[in-house]
C-alpha positions in Angstrom: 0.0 0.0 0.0 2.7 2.4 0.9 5.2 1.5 -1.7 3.4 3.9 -4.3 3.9 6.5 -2.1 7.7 5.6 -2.1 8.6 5.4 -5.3 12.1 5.3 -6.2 13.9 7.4 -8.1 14.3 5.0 -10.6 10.7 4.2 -10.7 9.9 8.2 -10.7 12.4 8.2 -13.8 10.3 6.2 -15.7 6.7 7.5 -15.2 8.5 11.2 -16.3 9.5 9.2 -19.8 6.2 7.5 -19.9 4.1 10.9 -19.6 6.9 12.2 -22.1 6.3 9.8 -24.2 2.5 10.0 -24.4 2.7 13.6 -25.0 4.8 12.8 -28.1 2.3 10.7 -29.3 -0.5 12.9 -29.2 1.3 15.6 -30.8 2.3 13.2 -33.7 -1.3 12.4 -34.0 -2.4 16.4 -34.3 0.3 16.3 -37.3 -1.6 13.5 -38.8 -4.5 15.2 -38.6 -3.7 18.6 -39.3 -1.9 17.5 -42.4 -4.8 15.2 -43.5 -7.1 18.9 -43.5 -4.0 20.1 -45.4 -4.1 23.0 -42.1 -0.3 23.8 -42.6 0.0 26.4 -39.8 -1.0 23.9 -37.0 0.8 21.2 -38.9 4.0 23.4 -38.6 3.1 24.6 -35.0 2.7 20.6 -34.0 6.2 19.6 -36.0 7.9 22.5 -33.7 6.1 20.9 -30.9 7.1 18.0 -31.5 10.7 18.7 -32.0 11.4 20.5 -28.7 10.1 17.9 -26.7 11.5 15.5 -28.5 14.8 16.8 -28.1 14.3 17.8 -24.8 13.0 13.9 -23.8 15.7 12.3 -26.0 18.2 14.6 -24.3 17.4 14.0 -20.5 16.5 10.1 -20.9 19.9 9.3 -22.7 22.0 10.8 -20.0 20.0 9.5 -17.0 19.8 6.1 -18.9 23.2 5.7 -19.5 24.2 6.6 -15.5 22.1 4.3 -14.6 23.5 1.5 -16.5 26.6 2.3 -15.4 26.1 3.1 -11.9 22.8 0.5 -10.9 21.2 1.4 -7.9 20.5 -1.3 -5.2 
């Protein structure tokens, strides 16, 4: 009962990279769409979207991946 209100950091980690990673989706999904009306204002303010948290994500989960491959936690 009380180990959700413990999480680790680890396990903290990963919910950040699975809300990240649902965000990405649904602004890949307003490209589709936007592009399918041929709207290529929102198309373009979705593709910016999408790139800087892409980035961003890509950025932050690559270094915290790659400590904690090298330096596992107990």
């Amino acid at each position: 009962m009380f180990e959700t209100l413990f999480m680790s950091k680890n396990q903290k980690l990963v919910k950040v990279w699975k809300d990240e990673h649902k965000v990405i989706a649904e602004l890949a999904g307003k490209i589709l769409a936007a592009y399918e009306k041929n709207d290529i204002k929102s198309t373009k303010k979705y593709l910016n979207a999408l790139e800087h948290v892409t980035v961003a994500h890509l950025m932050t989960e690559d270094v915290a991946f790659y400590n904690l491959l090298k330096h596992p936690q107990p």
